[in-house]
C-alpha positions in Angstrom: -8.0 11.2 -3.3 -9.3 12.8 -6.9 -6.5 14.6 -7.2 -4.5 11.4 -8.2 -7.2 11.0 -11.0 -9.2 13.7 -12.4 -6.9 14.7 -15.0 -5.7 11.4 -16.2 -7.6 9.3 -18.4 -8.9 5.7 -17.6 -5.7 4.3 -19.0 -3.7 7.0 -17.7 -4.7 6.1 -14.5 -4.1 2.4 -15.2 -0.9 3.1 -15.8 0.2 4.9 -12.5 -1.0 2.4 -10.7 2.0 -0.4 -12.2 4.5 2.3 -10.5 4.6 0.3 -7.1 5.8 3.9 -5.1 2.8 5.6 -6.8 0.3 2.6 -5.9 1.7 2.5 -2.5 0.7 6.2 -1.8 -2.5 6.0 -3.8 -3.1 3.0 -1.3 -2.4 5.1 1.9 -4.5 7.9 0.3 -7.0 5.4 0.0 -6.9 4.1 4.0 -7.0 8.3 5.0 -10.1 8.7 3.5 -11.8 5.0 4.4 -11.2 5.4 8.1 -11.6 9.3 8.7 -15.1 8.7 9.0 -14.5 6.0 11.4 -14.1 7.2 14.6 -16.6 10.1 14.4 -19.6 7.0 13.2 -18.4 4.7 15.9 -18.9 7.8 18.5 -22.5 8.5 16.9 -23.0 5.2 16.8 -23.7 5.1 12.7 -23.1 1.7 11.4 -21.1 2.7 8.3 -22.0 -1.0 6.5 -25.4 -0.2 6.8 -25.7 3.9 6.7 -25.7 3.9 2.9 -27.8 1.3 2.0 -30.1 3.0 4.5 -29.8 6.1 2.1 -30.0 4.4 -0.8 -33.8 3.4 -0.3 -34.5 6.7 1.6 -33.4 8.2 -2.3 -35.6 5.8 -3.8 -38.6 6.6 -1.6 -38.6 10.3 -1.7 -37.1 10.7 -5.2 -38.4 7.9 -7.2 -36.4 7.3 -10.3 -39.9 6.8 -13.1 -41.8 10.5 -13.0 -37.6 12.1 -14.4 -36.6 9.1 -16.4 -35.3 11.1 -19.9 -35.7 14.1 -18.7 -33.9 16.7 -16.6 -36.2 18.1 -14.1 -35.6 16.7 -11.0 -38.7 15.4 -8.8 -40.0 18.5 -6.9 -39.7 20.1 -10.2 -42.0 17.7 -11.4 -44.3 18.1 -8.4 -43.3 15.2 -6.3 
């Protein structure tokens, strides 16, 4: 999927997407990498609505965002 965009600037990018052909794989491209992770989740049972939310607060818990803010250690660096 980055391949279509890493060298092409915001409008660039824009602009490829008006070509319907382009769009139209860009779109499949899309789907490949949406529902790989599918069948593997259902099989584990990870509820892929919820798993990064999940994540999200498990981030904010261990690596809380105010001890770093402006500077570039990162937490454990910082002691946490």
């Amino acid at each position: 999927m980055p391949e279509f965009f890493q060298r092409l600037t915001p409008r660039q990018s824009a602009q490829m997407m008006r070509d319907d052909e382009q769009a139209a794989h860009v779109g499949e491209e899309t789907t490949d990498v949406l529902a790989n992770p599918q069948r593997p989740a259902d099989i584990l049972d990870i509820g892929l609505t919820q798993a990064p939310t999940e994540k999200i607060e498990n981030n904010h818990r261990h690596d809380p965002v105010h001890p770093a803010r402006g500077q570039a250690d990162t937490y454990t660096q910082l002691g946490g």
